[in-house]
C-alpha positions as CSV (number, residue, x, y, z in Angstrom):
1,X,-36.0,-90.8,-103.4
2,X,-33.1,-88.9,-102.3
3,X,-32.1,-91.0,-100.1
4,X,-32.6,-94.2,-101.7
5,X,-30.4,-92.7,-104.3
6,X,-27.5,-91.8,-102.0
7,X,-27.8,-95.4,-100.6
8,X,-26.9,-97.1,-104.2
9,X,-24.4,-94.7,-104.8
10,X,-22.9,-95.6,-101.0
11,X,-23.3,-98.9,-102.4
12,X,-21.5,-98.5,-105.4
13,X,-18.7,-97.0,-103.5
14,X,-18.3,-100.2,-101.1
15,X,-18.0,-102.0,-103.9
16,X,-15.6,-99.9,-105.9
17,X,-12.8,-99.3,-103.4
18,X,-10.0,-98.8,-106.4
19,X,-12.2,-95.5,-107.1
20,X,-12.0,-94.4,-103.3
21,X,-8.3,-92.6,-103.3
22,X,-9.0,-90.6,-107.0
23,X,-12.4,-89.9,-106.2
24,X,-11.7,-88.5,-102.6
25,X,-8.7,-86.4,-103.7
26,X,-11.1,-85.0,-106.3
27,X,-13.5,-84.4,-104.2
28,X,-11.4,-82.7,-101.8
29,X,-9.0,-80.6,-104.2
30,X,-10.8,-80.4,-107.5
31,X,-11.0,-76.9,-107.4
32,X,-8.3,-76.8,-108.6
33,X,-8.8,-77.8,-111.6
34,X,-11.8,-75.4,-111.9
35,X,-9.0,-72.5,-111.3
36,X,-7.2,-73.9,-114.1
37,X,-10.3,-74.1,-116.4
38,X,-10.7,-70.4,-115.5
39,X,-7.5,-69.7,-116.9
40,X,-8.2,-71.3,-119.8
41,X,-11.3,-69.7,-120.7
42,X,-9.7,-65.8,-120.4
43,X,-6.7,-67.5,-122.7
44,X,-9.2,-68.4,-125.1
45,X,-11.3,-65.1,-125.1
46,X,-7.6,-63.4,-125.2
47,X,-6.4,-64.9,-128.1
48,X,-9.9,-64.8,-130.0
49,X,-10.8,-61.5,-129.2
50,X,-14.4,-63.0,-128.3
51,X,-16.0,-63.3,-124.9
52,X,-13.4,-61.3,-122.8
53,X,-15.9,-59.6,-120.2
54,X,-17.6,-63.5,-119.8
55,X,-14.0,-64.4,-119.5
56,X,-13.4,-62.1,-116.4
57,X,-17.0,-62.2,-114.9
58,X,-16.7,-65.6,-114.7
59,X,-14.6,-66.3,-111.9
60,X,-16.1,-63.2,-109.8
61,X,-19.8,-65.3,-110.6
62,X,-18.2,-68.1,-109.1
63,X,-17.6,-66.2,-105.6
64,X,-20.4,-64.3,-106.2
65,X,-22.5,-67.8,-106.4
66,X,-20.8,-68.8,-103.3
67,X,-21.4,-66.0,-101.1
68,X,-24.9,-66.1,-102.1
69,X,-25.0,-69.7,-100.9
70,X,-23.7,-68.9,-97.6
71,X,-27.6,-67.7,-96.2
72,X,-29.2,-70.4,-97.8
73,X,-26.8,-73.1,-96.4
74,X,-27.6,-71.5,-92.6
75,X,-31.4,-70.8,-93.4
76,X,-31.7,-74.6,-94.7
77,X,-29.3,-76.2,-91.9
78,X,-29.5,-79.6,-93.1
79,X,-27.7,-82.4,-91.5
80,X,-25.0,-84.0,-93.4
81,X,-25.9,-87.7,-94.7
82,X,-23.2,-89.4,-92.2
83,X,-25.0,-87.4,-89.4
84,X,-28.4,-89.2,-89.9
85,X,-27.8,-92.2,-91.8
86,X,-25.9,-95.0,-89.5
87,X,-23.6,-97.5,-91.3
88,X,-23.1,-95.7,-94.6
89,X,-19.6,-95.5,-96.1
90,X,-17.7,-92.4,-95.4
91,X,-15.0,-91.0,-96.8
92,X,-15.3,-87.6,-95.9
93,X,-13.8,-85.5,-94.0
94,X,-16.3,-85.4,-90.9
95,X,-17.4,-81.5,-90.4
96,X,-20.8,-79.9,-88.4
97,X,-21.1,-77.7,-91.1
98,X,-24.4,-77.9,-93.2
99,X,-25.3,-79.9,-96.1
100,X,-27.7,-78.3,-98.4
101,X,-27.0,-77.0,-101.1
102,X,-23.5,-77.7,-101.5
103,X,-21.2,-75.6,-101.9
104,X,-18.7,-77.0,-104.3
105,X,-21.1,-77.7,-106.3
106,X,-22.5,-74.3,-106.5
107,X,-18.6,-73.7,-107.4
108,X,-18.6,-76.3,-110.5
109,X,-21.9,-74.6,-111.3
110,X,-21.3,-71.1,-111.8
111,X,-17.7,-71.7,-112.9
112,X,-19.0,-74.3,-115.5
113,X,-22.1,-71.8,-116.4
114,X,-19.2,-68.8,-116.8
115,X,-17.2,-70.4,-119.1
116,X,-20.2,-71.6,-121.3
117,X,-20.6,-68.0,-122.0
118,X,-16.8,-67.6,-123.2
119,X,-16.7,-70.6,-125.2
120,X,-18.9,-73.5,-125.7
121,X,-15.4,-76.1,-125.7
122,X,-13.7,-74.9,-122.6
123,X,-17.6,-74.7,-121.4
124,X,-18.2,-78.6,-121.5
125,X,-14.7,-79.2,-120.0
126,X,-16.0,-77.5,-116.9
127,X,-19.4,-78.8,-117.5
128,X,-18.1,-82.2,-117.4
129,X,-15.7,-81.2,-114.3
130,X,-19.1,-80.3,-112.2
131,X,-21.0,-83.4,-112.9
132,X,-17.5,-85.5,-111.4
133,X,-17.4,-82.9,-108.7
134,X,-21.2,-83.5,-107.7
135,X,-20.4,-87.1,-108.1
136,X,-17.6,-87.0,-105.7
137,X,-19.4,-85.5,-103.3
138,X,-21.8,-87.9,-103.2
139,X,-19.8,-91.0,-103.8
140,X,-17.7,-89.8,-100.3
141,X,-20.4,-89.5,-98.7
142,X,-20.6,-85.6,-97.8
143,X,-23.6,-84.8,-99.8
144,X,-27.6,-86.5,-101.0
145,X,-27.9,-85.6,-104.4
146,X,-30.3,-82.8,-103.9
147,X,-27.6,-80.9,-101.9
148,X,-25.5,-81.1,-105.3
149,X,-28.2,-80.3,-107.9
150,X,-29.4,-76.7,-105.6
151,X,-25.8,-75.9,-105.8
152,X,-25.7,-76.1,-109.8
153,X,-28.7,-74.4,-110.0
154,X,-27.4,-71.8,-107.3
155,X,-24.3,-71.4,-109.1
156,X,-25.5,-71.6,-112.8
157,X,-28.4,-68.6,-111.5
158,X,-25.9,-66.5,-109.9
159,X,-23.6,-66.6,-112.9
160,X,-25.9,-66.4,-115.5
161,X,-28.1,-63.6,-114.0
162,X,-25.1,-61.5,-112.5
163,X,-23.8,-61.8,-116.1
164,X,-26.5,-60.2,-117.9
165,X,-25.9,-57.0,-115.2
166,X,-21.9,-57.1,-115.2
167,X,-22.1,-57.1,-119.1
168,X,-22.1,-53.6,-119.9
169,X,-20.4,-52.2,-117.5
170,X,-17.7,-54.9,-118.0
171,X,-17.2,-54.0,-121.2
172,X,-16.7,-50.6,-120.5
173,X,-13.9,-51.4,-118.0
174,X,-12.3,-53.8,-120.6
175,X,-12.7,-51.0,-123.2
176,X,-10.7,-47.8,-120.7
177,X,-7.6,-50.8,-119.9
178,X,-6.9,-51.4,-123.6
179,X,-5.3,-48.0,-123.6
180,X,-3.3,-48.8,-120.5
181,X,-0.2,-51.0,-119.3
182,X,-3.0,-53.8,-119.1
183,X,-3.2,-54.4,-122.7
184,X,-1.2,-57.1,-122.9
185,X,-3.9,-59.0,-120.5
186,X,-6.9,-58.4,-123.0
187,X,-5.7,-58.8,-126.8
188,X,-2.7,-60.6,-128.3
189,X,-2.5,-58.0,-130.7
190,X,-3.2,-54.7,-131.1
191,X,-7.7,-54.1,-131.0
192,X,-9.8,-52.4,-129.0
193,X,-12.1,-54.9,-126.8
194,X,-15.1,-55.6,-128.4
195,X,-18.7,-56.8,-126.9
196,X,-18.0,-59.6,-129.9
197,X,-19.9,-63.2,-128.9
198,X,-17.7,-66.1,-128.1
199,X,-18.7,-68.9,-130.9
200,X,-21.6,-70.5,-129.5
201,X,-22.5,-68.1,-126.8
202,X,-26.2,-68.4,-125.8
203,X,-28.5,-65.9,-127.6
204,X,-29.6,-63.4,-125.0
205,X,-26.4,-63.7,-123.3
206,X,-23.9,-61.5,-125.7
């Protein structure tokens, strides 16, 4: 099945070759845009005064998630799907490295997973970001589908788990650099940080 479902997505992309440039350079440099949505969710927390510690674990989950990844990539050691399958469209960057799980989408994942802690609107931004990096990935032929969904759930895991952990002694940290030069970094305006829930933060998870 995984297969079969890489095969109609190669499909797709033969016949969509006016999605082959946007969809490769997203592929490729998307993370980008994942920095950017990181930034946006510790502007957010900042000016709310909700959900900074999410705010800052976030991007440490993300290369947390990553390096977690790294042993289960080697352990697995699966073949990429332009090493196995003959004929299929490529527009990859050819590399020996492994293909399972993926490791941008593990990225998307826990950055995506982060910021649903800090805010549930910046959260589906990058929710929505992951699902057209996975995409991507698979459309350019780098990645079977599977490869991209272990990498969510890698990255969501990490993130998610590691948070409930970091919490407390993130809020701690947050709490001794609002009497220092830092201040400016964690409140608009002059309040101590708070453990205060970002709107819609998941029960369980303030």
């Amino acid at each position: 099945m995984d297969t079969r479902l890489f095969m109609e997505i190669n499909e797709l992309a033969r016949a969509t070759p006016w999605l082959h440039a946007p969809l490769a350079g997203y592929a490729k440099y998307g993370v980008v845009l994942f920095a950017v949505l990181l930034l946006a969710g510790w502007w957010v927390a900042r000016r709310r005064g909700a959900g900074l510690p999410a705010a800052v674990w976030a991007p440490v989950g993300m290369l947390l998630a990553v390096v977690v990844n790294q042993p289960i990539v080697s352990a697995v050691h699966e073949p990429r799907p332009y090493s196995t399958l003959p004929g299929i469209l490529v527009l990859a960057d050819r590399t020996t490295d492994p293909s399972f799980p993926s490791d941008h989408a593990t990225m998307a994942g826990a950055v995506a997973a982060g910021l649903l802690l800090v805010s549930w609107q910046v959260g589906l931004l990058a929710t929505v970001a992951a699902a057209g990096m996975g995409f991507a990935r698979i459309y350019i032929g780098a990645h079977y589908p599977a490869d991209v969904l272990a990498g969510f759930a890698v990255g969501a895991s990490v993130t998610l788990l590691g948070y409930l952990i970091a919490r407390r002694p993130l809020i701690a940290a947050l709490d001794r650099l609002d009497g220092t030069r830092l201040r400016p970094l964690l409140r608009p305006r002059a309040t101590a940080v708070a453990d205060s829930p970002a709107v819609g933060t998941p029960p369980g998870l303030r």
